[in-house]
N, C-alpha and C positions, 0 to 999 in steps of 0.2 A: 242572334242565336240561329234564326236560320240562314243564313251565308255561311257561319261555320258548318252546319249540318251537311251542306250541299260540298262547302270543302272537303270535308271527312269520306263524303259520297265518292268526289272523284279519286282522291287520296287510295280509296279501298279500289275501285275501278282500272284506275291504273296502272296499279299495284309497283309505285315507281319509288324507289328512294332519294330523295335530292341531297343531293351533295352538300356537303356544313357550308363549304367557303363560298362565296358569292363572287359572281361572276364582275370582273374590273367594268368591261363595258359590253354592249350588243347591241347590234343594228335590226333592223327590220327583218333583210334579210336571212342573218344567222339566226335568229328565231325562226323562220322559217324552216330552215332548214334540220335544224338540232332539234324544232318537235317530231317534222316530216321521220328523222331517224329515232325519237326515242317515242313516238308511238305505237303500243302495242299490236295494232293491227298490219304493224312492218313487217314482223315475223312470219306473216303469212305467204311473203315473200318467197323465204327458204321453201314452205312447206309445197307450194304452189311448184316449183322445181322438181324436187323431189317426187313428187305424186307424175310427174308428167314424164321424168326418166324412167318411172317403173310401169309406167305406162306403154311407153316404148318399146322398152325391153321387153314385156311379154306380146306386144307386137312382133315383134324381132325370130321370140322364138317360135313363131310358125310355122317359119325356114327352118325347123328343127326337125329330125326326122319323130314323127307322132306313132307313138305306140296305142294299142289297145288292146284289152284282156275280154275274152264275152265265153261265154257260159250258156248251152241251150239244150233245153231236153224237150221232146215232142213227141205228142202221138198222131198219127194219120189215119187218115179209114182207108187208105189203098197205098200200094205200094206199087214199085215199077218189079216189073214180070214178061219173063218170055210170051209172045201170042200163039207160039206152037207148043207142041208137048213131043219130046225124041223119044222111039222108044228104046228102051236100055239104057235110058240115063237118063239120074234123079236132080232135075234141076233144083239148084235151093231157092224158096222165098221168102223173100226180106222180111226181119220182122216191122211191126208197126210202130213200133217204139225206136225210138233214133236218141243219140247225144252226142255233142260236141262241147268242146271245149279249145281255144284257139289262142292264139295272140297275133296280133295283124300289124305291123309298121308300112308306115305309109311315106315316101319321100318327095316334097312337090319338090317339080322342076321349074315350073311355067304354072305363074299366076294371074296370068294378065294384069300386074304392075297394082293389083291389089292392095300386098304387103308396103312399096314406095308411097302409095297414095296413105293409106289409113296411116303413116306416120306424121305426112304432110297435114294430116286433119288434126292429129293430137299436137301438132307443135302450132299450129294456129290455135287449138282450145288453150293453148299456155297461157299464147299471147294474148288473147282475150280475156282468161283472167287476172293476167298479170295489168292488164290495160283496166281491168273493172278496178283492183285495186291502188291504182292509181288515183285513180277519179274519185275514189273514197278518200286517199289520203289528202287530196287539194283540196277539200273543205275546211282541212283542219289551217289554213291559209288565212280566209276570212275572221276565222274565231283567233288567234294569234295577232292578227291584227286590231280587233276590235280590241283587245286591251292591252296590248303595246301601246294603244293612243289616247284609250282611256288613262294610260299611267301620266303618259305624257299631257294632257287637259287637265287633270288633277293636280299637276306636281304643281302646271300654272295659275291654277286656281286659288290654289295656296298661298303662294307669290302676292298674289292681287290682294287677297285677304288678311296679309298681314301690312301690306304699302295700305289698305282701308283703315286699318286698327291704328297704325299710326296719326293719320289724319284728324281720328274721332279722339288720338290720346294728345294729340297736339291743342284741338279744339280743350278739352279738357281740362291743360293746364292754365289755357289763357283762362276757362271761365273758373278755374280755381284763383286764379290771382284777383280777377274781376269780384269774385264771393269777398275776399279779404278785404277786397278795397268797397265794398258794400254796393257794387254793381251791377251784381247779381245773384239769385238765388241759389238756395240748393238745389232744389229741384230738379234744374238743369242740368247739374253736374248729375244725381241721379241718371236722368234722361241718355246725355250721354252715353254714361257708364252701359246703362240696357241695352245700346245700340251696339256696342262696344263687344259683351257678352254675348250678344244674337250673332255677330260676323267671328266672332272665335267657335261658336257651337257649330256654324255652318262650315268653318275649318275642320271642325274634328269630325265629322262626318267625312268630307273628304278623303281624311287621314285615315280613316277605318276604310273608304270605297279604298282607298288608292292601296293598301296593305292586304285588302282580298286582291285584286286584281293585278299583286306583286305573287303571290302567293299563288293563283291558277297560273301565273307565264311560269311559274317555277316549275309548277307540276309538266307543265305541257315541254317544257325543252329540258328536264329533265336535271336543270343547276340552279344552286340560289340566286333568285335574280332580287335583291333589293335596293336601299335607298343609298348603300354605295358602291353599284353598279349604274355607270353613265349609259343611259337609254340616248341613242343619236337620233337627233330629226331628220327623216327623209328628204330629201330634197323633192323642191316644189316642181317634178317632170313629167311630163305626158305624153305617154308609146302612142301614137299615132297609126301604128301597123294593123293589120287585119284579126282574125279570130285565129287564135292559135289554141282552139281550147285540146284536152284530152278526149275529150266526147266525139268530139269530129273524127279523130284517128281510131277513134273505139269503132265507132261505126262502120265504119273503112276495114278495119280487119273484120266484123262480124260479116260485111258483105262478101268478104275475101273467103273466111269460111265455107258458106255457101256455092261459091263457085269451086273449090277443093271438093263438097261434100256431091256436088254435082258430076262431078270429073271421077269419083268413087262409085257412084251409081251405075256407070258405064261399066265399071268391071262385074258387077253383079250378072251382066249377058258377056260374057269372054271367057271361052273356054278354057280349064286348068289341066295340066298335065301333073301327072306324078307317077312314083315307083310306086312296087306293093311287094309285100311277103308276106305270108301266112304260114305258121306252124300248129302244127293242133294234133289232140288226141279224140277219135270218137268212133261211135258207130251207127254206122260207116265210115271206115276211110275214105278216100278217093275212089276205093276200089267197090263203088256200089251194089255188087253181086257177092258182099260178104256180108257174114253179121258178126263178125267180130271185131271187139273193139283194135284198131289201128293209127300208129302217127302218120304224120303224112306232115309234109310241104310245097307250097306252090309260088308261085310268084310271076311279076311279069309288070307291065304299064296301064295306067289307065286314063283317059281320057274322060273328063267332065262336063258339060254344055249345058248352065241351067237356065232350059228355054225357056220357062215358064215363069221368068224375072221380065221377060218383054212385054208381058201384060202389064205388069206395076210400076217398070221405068220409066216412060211416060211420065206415068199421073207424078210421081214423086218429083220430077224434073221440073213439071207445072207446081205443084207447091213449094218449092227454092225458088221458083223465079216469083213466087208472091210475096214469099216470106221476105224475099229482096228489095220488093217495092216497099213492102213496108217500113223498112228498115230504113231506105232512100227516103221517105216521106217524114220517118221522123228525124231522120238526119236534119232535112229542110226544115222542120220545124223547130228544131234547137235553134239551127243560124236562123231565125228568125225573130224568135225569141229574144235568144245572143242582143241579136242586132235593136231591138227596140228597146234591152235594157242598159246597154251603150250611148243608146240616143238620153236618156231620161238622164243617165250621167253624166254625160258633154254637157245636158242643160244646167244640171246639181253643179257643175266644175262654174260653169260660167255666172251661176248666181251667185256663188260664193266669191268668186271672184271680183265683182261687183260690189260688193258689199263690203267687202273689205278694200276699198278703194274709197268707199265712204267714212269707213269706223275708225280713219286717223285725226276726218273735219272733227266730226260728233266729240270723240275723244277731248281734242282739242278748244272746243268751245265747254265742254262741262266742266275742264279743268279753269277754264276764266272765270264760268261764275262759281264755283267753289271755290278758288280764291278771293273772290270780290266779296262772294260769303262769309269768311274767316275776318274780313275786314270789316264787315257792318256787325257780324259778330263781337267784335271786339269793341266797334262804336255801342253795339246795344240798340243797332235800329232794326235786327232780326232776333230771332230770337234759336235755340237752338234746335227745335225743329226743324227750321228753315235750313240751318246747316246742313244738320242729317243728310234730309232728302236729297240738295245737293252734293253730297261726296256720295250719296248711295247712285245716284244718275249718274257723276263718272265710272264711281265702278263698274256698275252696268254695262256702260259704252265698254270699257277697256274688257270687263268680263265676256260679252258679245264679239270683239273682236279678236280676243283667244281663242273661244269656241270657232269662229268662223275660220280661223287659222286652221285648227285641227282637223274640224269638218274636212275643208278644202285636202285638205290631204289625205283625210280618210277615203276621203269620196275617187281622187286622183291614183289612189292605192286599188278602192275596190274596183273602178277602170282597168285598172293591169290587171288583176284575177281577173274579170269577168272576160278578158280579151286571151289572158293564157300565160301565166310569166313561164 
């Protein structure tokens, strides 16, 4: 009940429809890749684009000629006034109340490469999220794999489980013939039978894990993947190359940023040029020694130099180059990381490998005395307990050296993610 609950969970989560027909076959790979495209946080993809064109664009339009509208009324305690007085003429003075009203466009010419830079910075903040969303989507790598191999352990478990049930149905009929012929008891045939019924219960468990974890690779690649869809064994390979993760290039651009965002700070002290016009109606116009309201226009160049960015570019300059180191330190510290969970892997690779070097002897010796079992069985100088535990010891062996099979490959898989595919 709850495996279905958490089904239902992702089912709503993912909000994904799978397809009726089931997919012929699928490798390791195309799972990868068909989750990689049909999980939802793909789409963030497009929006990530999107957002960073219109980003631009009003970049862009800087280089645009910039209008403004302003509105101002004021009153002063003095006004400007002749310092003489003529006689026979009434000079006028200004009233103390003033207003204006204007509209000012502005055209830059020369922006000390401002406008080029701040685009350079937004088309690296893409890349950086387009690079974060990356790194989110190769998790889903790991989880895709663990039950691609779980199906694959399971389908073999299966297998074993029912080459066991035979064994115990075989043991079975001899000691039914034995019963008949007054050799043996019932009991045993009981006995059996219970051993018989415990390795079918651990099959249908199987059958249930192995039907959830057909059921999530559905959801995740987005087609029915079941029991006749051929799931391919990977081959037993090992990348030997160096770290090729997406974290290391993530870093790489967020350091890249920085020296862009540093190269930006410099135009904060470079002087800008632009055009100007001004239209306006107030009073005063132009013509200061009136008080009536007048239009007016003026226009002309202007020259901008904000000195007083020289005190702060500096220090900001010194904080990029911290925020750099730190960035460098945890860069080092991922490959380092990297690098010791690689190490712990080669070792996981080589114990498995080891081990399954041995689990064909083992095999091979439990299958003698379970045979030689079946024989003193049938003489009556064991009894069948003694059987059991012998065909449960080779299943063991053979079940042990399935899982070591998968393992190894699991372990040789999670090698390639942790290195970079």
């Amino acid at each position: 009940m709850k495996r279905t609950s958490s089904l239902t969970v992702l089912l709503l989560l993912f909000g994904i429809v799978v397809q009726a027909q089931s997919l012929e076959s699928l490798t390791l790979r195309e799972s990868y890749n068909m989750a990689r495209s049909n999980y939802p946080l793909i789409r963030q993809q497009g929006l990530i684009q999107s957002a960073s064109d219109f980003n631009v664009e009003n970049i862009l339009k800087g280089n645009l000629p910039q209008v403004n509208l302003n509105a101002q009324a004021s009153y002063q305690t003095e006004v400007t006034r002749l310092p003489i007085e003529v006689p026979g003429m009434d000079v006028p003075v200004l009233d103390k109340d003033q207003y204006q009203v204007y509209a000012e466009i502005n055209q830059k010419l020369f922006d000390g490469g401002k406008t080029e830079k701040k685009v350079k910075v937004q088309e690296a903040l893409q890349d950086i999220e387009e690079g974060q969303l990356e790194v989110q989507l190769y998790d889903i790598y790991k989880r895709v794999s663990q039950l691609y191999f779980g199906i694959l352990l399971a389908k073999e478990q299966i297998l074993q489980n029912d080459l066991q049930e035979k064994d115990i149905q075989l043991a079975m009929d001899r000691v039914q013939t034995r019963i008949q012929n007054g050799a043996a008891i019932e009991s045993d045939l009981f006995t059996l039978m219970a051993s018989q019924l415990s390795i079918h219960q651990r099959t249908t468990e199987l059958i249930s894990l192995k039907k959830a974890y057909y059921q999530m690779l559905s959801i995740f690649v987005g087609k029915e993947v079941d029991e006749e869809t051929l799931l391919t064994r990977p081959q037993e390979t090992m990348d030997i190359g160096g770290i090729n993760r997406l974290e290391v290039g993530l870093f790489d651009k967020q350091m890249s940023l920085l020296d862009l965002q540093s190269s930006l700070l410099n135009t904060k002290i470079t002087p800008s040029l632009s055009l100007f016009g001004r239209a306006g109606y107030g009073k005063p116009g132009l013509n200061m020694l009136s008080n009536e309201f007048d239009s007016y226009f003026l226009g002309g160049a202007r020259l901008q130099w904000p000195l007083f960015n020289l005190y702060t570019n500096k220090k900001e300059k010194e904080i990029n180059k911290i925020e750099k180191e730190k960035l460098q330190t945890q860069k080092e510290t991922f490959l380092f990381n990297t690098k010791m969970e690689l190490t712990q892997q080669h070792t996981e690779i080589d114990k498995f490998r080891k081990l399954l070097e041995m689990d064909d002897s083992i095999i091979e010796s439990y299958a003698k005395v379970k045979d030689a079992s079946l024989f003193k069985l049938d003489n009556g100088t064991i009894d069948v307990n003694d059987y059991i535990r012998d065909v449960n010891q080779e299943s063991r062996a053979i079940q042990n050296k399935l899982l070591h099979e998968i393992q190894l490959l699991m372990k040789l898989e999670e090698l390639k993610i942790t290195q970079g595919i």
